[in-house]
N, CA and C atoms as a LAMMPS dump frame, in Angstrom:
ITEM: TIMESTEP
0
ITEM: NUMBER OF ATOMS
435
ITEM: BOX BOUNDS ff ff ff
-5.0000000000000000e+02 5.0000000000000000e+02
-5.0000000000000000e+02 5.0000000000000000e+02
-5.0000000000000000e+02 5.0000000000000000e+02
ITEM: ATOMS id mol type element x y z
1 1 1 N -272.084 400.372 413.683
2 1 2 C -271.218 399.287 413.249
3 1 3 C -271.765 398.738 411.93
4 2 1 N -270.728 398.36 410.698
5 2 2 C -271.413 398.043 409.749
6 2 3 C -272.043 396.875 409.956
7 3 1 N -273.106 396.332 408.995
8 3 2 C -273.594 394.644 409.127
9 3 3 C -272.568 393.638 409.165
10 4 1 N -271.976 394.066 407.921
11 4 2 C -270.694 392.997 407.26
12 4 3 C -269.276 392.814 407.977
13 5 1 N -269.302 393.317 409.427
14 5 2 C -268.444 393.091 410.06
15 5 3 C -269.095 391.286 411.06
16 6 1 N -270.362 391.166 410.956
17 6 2 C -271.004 389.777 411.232
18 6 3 C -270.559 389 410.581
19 7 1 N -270.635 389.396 409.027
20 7 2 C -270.618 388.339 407.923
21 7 3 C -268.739 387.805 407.805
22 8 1 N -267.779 388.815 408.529
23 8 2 C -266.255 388.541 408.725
24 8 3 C -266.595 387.641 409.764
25 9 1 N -266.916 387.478 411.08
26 9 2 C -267.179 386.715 411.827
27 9 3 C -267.293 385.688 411.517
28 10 1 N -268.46 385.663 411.139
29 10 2 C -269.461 384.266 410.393
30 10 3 C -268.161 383.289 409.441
31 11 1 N -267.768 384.153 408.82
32 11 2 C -266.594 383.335 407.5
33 11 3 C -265.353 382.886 408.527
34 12 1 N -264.877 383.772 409.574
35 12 2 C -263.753 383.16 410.267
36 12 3 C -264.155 382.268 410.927
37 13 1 N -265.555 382.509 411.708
38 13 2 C -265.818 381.252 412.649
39 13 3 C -265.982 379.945 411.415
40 14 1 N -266.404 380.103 410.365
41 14 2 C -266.676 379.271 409.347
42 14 3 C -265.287 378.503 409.07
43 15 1 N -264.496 379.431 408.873
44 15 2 C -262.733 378.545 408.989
45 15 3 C -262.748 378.11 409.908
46 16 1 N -262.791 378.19 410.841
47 16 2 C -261.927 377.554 412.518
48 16 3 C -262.795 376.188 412.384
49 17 1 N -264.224 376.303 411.825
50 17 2 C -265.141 374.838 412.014
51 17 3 C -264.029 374.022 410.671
52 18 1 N -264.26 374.559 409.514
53 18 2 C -263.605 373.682 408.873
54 18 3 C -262.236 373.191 408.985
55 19 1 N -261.296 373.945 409.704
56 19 2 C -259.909 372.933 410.294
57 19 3 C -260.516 372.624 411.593
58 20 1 N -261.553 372.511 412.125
59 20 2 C -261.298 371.841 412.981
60 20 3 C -262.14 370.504 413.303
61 21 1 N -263.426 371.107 412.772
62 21 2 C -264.337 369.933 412.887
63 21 3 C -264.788 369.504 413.997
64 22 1 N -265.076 370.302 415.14
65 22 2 C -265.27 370.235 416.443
66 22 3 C -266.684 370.282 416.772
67 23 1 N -267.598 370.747 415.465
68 23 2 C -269.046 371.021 415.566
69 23 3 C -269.247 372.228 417.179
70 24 1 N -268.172 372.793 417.189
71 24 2 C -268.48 373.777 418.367
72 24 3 C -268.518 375.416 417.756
73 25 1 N -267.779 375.506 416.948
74 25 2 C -267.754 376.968 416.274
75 25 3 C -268.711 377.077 415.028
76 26 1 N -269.469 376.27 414.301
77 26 2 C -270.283 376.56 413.701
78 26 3 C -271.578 377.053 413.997
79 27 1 N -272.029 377.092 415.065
80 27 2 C -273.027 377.805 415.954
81 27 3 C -272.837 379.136 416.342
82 28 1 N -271.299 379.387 416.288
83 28 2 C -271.091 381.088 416.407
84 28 3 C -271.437 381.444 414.908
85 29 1 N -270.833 380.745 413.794
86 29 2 C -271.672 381.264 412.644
87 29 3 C -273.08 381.589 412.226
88 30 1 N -274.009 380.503 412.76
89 30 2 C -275.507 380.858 412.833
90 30 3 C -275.817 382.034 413.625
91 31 1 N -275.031 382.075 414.88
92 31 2 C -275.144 383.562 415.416
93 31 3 C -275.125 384.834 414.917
94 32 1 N -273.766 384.588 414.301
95 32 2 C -273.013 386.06 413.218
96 32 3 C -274.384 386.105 412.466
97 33 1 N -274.774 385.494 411.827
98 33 2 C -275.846 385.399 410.629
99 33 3 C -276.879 386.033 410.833
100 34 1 N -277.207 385.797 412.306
101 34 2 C -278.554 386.145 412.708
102 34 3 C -278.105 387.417 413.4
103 35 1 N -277.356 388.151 413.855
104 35 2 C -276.59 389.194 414.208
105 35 3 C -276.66 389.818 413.321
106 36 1 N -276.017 389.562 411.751
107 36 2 C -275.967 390.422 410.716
108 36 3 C -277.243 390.881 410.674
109 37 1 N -278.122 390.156 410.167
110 37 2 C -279.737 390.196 409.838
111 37 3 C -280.3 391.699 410.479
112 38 1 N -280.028 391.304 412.501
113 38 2 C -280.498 392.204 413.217
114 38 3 C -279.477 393.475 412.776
115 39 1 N -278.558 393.401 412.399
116 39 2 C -277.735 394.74 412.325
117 39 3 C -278.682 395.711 411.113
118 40 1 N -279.01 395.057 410.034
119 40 2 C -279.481 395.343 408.971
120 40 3 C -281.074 395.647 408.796
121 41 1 N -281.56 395.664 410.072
122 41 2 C -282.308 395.764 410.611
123 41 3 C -282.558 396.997 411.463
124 42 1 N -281.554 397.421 411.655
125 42 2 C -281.162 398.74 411.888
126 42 3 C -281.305 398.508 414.081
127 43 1 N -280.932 397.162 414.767
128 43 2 C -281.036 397.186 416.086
129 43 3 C -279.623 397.986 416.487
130 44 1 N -279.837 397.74 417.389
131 44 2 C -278.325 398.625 417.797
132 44 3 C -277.107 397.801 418.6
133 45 1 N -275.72 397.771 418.587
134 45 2 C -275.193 396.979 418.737
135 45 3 C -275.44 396.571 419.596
136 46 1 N -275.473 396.728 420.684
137 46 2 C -275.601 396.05 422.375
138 46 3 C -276.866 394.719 421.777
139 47 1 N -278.054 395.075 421.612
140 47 2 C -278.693 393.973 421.134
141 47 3 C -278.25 392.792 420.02
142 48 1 N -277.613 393.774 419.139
143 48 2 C -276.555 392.716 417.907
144 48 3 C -276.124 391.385 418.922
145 49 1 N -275.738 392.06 419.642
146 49 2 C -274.182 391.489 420.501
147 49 3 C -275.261 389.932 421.628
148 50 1 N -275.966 390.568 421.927
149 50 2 C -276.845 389.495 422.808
150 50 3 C -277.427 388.305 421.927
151 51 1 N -277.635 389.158 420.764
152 51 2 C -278.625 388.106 419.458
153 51 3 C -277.761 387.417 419.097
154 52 1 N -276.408 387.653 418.887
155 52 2 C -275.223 387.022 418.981
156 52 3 C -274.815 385.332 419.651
157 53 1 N -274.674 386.07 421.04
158 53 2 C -274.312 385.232 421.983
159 53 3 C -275.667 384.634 422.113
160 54 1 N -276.711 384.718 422.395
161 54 2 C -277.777 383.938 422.797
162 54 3 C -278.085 383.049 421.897
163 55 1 N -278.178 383.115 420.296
164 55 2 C -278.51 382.571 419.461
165 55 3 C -277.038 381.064 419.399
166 56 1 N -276.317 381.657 419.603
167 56 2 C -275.051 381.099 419.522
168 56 3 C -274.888 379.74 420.184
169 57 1 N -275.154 380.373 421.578
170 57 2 C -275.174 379.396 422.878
171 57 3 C -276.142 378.497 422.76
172 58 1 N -277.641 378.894 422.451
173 58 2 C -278.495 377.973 421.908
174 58 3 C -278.665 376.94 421.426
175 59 1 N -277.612 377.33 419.646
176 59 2 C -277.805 376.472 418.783
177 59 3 C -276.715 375.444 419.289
178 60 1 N -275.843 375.87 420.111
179 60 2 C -274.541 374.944 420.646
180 60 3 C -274.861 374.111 421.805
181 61 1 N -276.04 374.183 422.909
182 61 2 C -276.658 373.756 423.684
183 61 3 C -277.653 372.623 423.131
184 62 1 N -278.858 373.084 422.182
185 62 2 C -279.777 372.274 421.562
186 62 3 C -278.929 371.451 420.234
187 63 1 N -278.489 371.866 419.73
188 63 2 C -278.083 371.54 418.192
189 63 3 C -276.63 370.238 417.866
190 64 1 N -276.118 370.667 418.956
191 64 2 C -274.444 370.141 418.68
192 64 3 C -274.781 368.694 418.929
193 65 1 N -275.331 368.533 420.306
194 65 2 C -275.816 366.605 420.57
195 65 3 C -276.44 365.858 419.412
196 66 1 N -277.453 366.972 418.69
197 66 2 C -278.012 366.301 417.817
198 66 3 C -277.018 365.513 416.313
199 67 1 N -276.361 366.662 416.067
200 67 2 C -274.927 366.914 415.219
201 67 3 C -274.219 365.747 415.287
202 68 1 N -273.952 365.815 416.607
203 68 2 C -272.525 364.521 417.217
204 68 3 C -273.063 363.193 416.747
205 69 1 N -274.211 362.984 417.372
206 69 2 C -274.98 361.52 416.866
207 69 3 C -274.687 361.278 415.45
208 70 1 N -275.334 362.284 414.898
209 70 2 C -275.663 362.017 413.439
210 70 3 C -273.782 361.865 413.05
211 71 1 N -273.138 362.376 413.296
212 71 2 C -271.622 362.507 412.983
213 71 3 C -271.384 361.118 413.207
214 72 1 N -271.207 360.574 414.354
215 72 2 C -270.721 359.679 414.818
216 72 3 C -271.491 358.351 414.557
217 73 1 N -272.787 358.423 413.842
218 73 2 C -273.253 357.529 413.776
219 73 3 C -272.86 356.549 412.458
220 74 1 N -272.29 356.528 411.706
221 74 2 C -271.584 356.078 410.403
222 74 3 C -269.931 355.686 410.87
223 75 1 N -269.535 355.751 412.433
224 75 2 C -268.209 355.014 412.61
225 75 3 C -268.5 353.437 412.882
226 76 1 N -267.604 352.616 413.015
227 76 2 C -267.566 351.587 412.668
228 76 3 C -268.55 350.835 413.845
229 77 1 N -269.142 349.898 414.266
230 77 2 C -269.237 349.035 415.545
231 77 3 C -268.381 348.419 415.375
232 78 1 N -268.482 347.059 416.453
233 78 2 C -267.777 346.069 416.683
234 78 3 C -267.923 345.187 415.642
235 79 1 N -266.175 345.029 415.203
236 79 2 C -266.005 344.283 413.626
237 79 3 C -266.7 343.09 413.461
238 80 1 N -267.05 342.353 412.862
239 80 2 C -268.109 341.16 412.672
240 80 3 C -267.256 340.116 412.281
241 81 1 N -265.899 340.662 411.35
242 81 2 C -265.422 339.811 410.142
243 81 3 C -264.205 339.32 410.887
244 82 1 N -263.862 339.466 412.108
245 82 2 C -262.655 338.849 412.814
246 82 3 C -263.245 337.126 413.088
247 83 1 N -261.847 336.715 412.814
248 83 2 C -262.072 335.518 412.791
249 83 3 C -262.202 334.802 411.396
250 84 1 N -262.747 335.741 410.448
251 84 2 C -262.812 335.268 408.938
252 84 3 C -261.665 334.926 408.12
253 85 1 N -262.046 334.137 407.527
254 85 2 C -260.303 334.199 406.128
255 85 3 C -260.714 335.069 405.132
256 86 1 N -259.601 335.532 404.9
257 86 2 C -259.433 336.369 403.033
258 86 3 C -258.311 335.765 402.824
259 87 1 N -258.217 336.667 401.414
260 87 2 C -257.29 336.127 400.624
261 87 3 C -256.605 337.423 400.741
262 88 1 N -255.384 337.836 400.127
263 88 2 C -254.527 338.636 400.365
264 88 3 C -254.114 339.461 398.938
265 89 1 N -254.826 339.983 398.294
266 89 2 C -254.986 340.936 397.017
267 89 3 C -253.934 341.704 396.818
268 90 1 N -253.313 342.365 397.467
269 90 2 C -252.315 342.974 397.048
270 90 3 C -251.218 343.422 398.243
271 91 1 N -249.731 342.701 398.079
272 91 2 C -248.889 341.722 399.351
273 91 3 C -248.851 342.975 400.107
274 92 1 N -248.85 342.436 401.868
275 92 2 C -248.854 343.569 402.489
276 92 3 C -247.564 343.556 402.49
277 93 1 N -247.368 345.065 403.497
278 93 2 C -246.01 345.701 404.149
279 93 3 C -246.556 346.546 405.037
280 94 1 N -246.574 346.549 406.207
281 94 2 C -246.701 347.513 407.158
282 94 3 C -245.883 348.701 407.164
283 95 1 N -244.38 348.467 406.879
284 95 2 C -243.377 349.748 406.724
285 95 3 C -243.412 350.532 405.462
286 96 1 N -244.123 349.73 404.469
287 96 2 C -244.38 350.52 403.109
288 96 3 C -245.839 351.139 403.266
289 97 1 N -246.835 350.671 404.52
290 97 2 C -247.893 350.791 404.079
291 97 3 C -249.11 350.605 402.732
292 98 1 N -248.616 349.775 402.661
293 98 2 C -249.762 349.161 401.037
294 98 3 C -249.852 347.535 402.251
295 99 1 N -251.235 347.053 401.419
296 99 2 C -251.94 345.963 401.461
297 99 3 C -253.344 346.041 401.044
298 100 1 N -253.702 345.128 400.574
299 100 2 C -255.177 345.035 400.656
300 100 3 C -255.713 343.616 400.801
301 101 1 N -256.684 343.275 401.126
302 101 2 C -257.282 341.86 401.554
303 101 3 C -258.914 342.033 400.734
304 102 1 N -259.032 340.712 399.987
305 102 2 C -260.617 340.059 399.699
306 102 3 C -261.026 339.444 400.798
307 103 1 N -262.451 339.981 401.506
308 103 2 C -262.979 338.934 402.548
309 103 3 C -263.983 338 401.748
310 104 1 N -264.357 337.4 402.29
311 104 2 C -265.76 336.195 401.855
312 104 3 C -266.406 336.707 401.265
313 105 1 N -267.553 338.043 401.578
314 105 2 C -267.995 338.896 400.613
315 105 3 C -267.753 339.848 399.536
316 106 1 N -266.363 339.417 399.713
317 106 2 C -266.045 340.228 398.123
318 106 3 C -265.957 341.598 398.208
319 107 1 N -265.588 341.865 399.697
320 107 2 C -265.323 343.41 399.696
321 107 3 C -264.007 343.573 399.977
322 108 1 N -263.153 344.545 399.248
323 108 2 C -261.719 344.419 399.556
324 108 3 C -261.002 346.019 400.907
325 109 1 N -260.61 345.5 401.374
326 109 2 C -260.144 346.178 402.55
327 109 3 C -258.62 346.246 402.637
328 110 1 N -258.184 347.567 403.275
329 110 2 C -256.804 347.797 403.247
330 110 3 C -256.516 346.777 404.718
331 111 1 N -255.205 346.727 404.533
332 111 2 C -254.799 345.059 405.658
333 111 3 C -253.528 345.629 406.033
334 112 1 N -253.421 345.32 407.454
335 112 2 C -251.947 345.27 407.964
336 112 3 C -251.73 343.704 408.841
337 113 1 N -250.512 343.641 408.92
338 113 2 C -249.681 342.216 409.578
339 113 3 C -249.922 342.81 410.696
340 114 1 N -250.438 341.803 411.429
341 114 2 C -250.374 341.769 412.734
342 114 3 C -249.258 341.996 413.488
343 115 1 N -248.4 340.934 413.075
344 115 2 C -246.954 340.548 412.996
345 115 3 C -245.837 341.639 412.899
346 116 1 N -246.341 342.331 411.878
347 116 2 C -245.328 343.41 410.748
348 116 3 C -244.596 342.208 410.041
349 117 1 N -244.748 341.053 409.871
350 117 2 C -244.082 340.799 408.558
351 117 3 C -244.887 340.719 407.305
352 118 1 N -244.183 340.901 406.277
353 118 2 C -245.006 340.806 405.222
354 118 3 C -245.592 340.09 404.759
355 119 1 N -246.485 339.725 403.545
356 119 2 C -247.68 338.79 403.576
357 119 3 C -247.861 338.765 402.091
358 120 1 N -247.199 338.068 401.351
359 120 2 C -247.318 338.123 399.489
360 120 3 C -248.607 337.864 399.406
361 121 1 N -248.951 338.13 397.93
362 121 2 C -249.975 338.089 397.186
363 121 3 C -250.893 337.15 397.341
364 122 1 N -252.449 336.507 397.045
365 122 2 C -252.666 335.038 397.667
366 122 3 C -252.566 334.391 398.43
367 123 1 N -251.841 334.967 399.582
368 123 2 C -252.036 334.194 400.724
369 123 3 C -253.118 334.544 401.608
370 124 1 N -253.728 333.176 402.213
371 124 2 C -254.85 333.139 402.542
372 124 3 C -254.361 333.822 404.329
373 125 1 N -255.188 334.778 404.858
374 125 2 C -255.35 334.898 406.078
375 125 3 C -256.257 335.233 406.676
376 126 1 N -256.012 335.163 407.71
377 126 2 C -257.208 335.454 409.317
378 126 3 C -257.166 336.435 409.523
379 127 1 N -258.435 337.243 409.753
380 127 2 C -258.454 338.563 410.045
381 127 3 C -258.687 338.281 411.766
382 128 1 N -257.782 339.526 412.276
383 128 2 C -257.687 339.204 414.077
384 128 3 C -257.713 340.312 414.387
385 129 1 N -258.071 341.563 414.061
386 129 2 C -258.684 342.744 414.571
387 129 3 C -258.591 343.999 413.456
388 130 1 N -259.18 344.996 413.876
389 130 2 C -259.902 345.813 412.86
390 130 3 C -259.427 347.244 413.05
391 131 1 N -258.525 348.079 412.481
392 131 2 C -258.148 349.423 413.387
393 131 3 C -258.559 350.34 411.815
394 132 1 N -259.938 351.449 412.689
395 132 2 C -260.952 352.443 411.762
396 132 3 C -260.782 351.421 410.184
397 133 1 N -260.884 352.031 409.495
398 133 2 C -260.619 350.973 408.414
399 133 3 C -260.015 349.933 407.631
400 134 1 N -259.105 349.582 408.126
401 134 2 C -257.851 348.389 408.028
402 134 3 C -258.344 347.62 409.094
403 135 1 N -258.169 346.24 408.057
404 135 2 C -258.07 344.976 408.748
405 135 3 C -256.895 344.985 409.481
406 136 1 N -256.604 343.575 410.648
407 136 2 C -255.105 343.491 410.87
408 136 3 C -255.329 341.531 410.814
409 137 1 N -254.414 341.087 410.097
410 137 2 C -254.352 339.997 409.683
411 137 3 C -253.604 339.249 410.219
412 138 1 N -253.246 337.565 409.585
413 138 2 C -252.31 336.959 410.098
414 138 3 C -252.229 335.99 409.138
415 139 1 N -251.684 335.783 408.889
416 139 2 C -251.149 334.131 407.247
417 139 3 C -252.061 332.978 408.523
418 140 1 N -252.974 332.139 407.186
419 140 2 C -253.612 331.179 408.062
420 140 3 C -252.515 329.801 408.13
421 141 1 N -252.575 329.06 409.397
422 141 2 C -251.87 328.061 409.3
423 141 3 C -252.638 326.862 408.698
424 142 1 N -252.312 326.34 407.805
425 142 2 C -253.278 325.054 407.353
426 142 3 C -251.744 323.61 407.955
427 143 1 N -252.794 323.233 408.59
428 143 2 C -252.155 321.76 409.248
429 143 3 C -252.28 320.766 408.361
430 144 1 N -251.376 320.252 407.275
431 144 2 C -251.905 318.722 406.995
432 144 3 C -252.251 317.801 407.966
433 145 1 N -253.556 317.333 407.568
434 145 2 C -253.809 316.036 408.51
435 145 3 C -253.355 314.595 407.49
Protein backbone atom coordinates (compact mmCIF):
# COMPACT_ATOMS: atom_id res chain seq x y z
CA UNK A 1 0.00 0.00 0.00
CA UNK A 2 1.43 3.33 -0.85
CA UNK A 3 2.38 5.77 2.29
CA UNK A 4 0.38 8.66 0.78
CA UNK A 5 -2.77 6.92 0.86
CA UNK A 6 -2.35 7.96 5.06
CA UNK A 7 -1.54 11.37 4.11
CA UNK A 8 -5.41 11.30 1.92
CA UNK A 9 -6.75 10.19 5.20
CA UNK A 10 -5.02 12.55 7.36
CA UNK A 11 -6.26 15.68 4.88
CA UNK A 12 -9.96 14.23 4.79
CA UNK A 13 -10.06 13.52 8.41
CA UNK A 14 -8.43 17.12 8.52
CA UNK A 15 -11.70 18.45 6.58
CA UNK A 16 -14.38 16.71 8.56
CA UNK A 17 -12.42 18.46 11.89
CA UNK A 18 -12.54 21.72 10.19
CA UNK A 19 -16.47 21.75 9.31
CA UNK A 20 -17.00 20.37 12.16
CA UNK A 21 -15.11 21.29 15.07
CA UNK A 22 -15.97 18.40 17.20
CA UNK A 23 -12.22 17.94 18.38
CA UNK A 24 -13.12 14.14 17.68
CA UNK A 25 -11.64 13.57 14.13
CA UNK A 26 -8.49 15.32 14.52
CA UNK A 27 -6.93 12.45 16.40
CA UNK A 28 -7.64 10.17 13.39
CA UNK A 29 -5.30 12.66 11.71
CA UNK A 30 -2.41 12.24 14.23
CA UNK A 31 -3.05 8.60 13.57
CA UNK A 32 -2.90 8.78 9.63
CA UNK A 33 0.43 10.67 10.35
CA UNK A 34 1.87 8.28 12.44
CA UNK A 35 0.57 5.41 10.10
CA UNK A 36 2.15 7.17 7.18
CA UNK A 37 5.55 7.40 9.02
CA UNK A 38 5.21 3.49 9.84
CA UNK A 39 4.23 2.81 6.18
CA UNK A 40 7.46 4.54 5.08
CA UNK A 41 9.11 2.67 7.23
CA UNK A 42 8.55 -0.11 5.28
CA UNK A 43 5.91 -2.04 8.35
CA UNK A 44 3.36 -3.85 6.74
CA UNK A 45 -0.17 -2.94 6.52
CA UNK A 46 -1.90 -4.97 9.20
CA UNK A 47 0.52 -3.12 11.67
CA UNK A 48 -0.08 0.36 9.65
CA UNK A 49 -3.66 -0.31 10.43
CA UNK A 50 -3.26 -0.99 14.40
CA UNK A 51 -0.67 2.09 14.61
CA UNK A 52 -3.56 3.67 13.16
CA UNK A 53 -6.33 2.88 15.33
CA UNK A 54 -4.34 2.67 18.54
CA UNK A 55 -2.59 5.88 18.16
CA UNK A 56 -5.92 7.35 17.20
CA UNK A 57 -7.99 6.09 20.07
CA UNK A 58 -5.30 7.27 22.39
CA UNK A 59 -4.85 10.63 21.40
CA UNK A 60 -8.90 10.82 21.49
CA UNK A 61 -9.04 9.15 25.00
CA UNK A 62 -5.98 11.22 26.65
CA UNK A 63 -5.97 14.38 24.47
CA UNK A 64 -9.63 15.52 23.58
CA UNK A 65 -10.59 16.38 27.61
CA UNK A 66 -7.58 18.24 27.66
CA UNK A 67 -8.63 20.13 24.20
CA UNK A 68 -12.34 20.68 25.42
CA UNK A 69 -11.17 22.62 28.58
CA UNK A 70 -8.80 24.64 26.91
CA UNK A 71 -11.70 25.22 24.08
CA UNK A 72 -14.25 25.97 26.34
CA UNK A 73 -12.40 27.81 28.65
CA UNK A 74 -12.61 31.46 26.95
CA UNK A 75 -16.77 31.10 26.85
CA UNK A 76 -18.45 33.49 28.75
CA UNK A 77 -19.32 32.93 32.82
CA UNK A 78 -22.03 34.35 34.50
CA UNK A 79 -22.59 38.02 33.12
CA UNK A 80 -21.46 40.52 35.86
CA UNK A 81 -22.87 43.65 33.95
CA UNK A 82 -26.72 42.80 34.36
CA UNK A 83 -28.28 45.17 36.19
CA UNK A 84 -25.91 47.99 34.83
CA UNK A 85 -26.95 51.11 32.69
CA UNK A 86 -25.45 51.97 29.21
CA UNK A 87 -26.11 54.17 26.94
CA UNK A 88 -27.40 53.05 23.62
CA UNK A 89 -24.66 53.81 20.68
CA UNK A 90 -26.17 52.79 17.86
CA UNK A 91 -30.47 52.50 17.91
CA UNK A 92 -31.40 49.00 18.27
CA UNK A 93 -33.80 46.77 16.11
CA UNK A 94 -34.09 43.28 16.84
CA UNK A 95 -35.84 42.55 13.28
CA UNK A 96 -33.03 44.47 11.52
CA UNK A 97 -30.56 43.07 13.82
CA UNK A 98 -28.12 46.09 14.40
CA UNK A 99 -27.61 47.65 17.93
CA UNK A 100 -24.90 48.38 19.96
CA UNK A 101 -24.67 49.60 23.67
CA UNK A 102 -21.67 51.67 25.79
CA UNK A 103 -21.49 50.05 29.30
CA UNK A 104 -19.80 52.00 32.31
CA UNK A 105 -16.50 50.72 31.18
CA UNK A 106 -16.44 51.88 27.95
CA UNK A 107 -16.73 48.69 26.26
CA UNK A 108 -19.26 48.63 23.50
CA UNK A 109 -21.40 45.52 22.97
CA UNK A 110 -23.91 44.41 20.38
CA UNK A 111 -27.60 44.84 22.26
CA UNK A 112 -30.96 43.46 21.67
CA UNK A 113 -34.58 44.72 23.20
CA UNK A 114 -35.69 42.66 25.48
CA UNK A 115 -38.99 43.81 24.48
CA UNK A 116 -38.29 43.71 20.55
CA UNK A 117 -39.11 47.24 20.45
CA UNK A 118 -36.75 49.49 19.28
CA UNK A 119 -34.46 51.65 21.27
CA UNK A 120 -33.00 55.09 19.43
CA UNK A 121 -29.75 56.37 19.79
CA UNK A 122 -28.80 57.71 23.55
CA UNK A 123 -31.06 56.19 25.29
CA UNK A 124 -30.00 55.20 28.48
CA UNK A 125 -30.72 51.39 29.41
CA UNK A 126 -30.58 48.42 31.73
CA UNK A 127 -28.89 45.59 30.77
CA UNK A 128 -31.24 42.38 31.96
CA UNK A 129 -29.50 39.46 30.47
CA UNK A 130 -26.67 38.42 28.29
CA UNK A 131 -27.16 35.84 25.21
CA UNK A 132 -23.10 34.53 24.00
CA UNK A 133 -22.25 37.98 23.08
CA UNK A 134 -25.16 40.42 23.01
CA UNK A 135 -26.46 42.20 25.72
CA UNK A 136 -30.38 42.13 26.09
CA UNK A 137 -31.58 45.48 27.34
CA UNK A 138 -34.44 47.55 28.38
CA UNK A 139 -34.94 51.69 28.12
CA UNK A 140 -34.31 52.76 31.85
CA UNK A 141 -37.35 54.26 33.53
CA UNK A 142 -36.26 57.50 35.30
CA UNK A 143 -39.18 58.55 37.77
CA UNK A 144 -39.30 62.27 38.47
CA UNK A 145 -39.37 62.74 42.07
Amino acid sequence: MSPFIWLGVAVVMGLVEAFSLSLITMWFVVGALVAFVASLLGFDIAVQIGIFLVVSVACLIVLRPVFVKYRDRGKLEEPTCIGQVAIVDEAIDNDRLVGRVETADHMTWAARSANGEPIAAGVNVVIVGQESVRLIVEPLNRKES
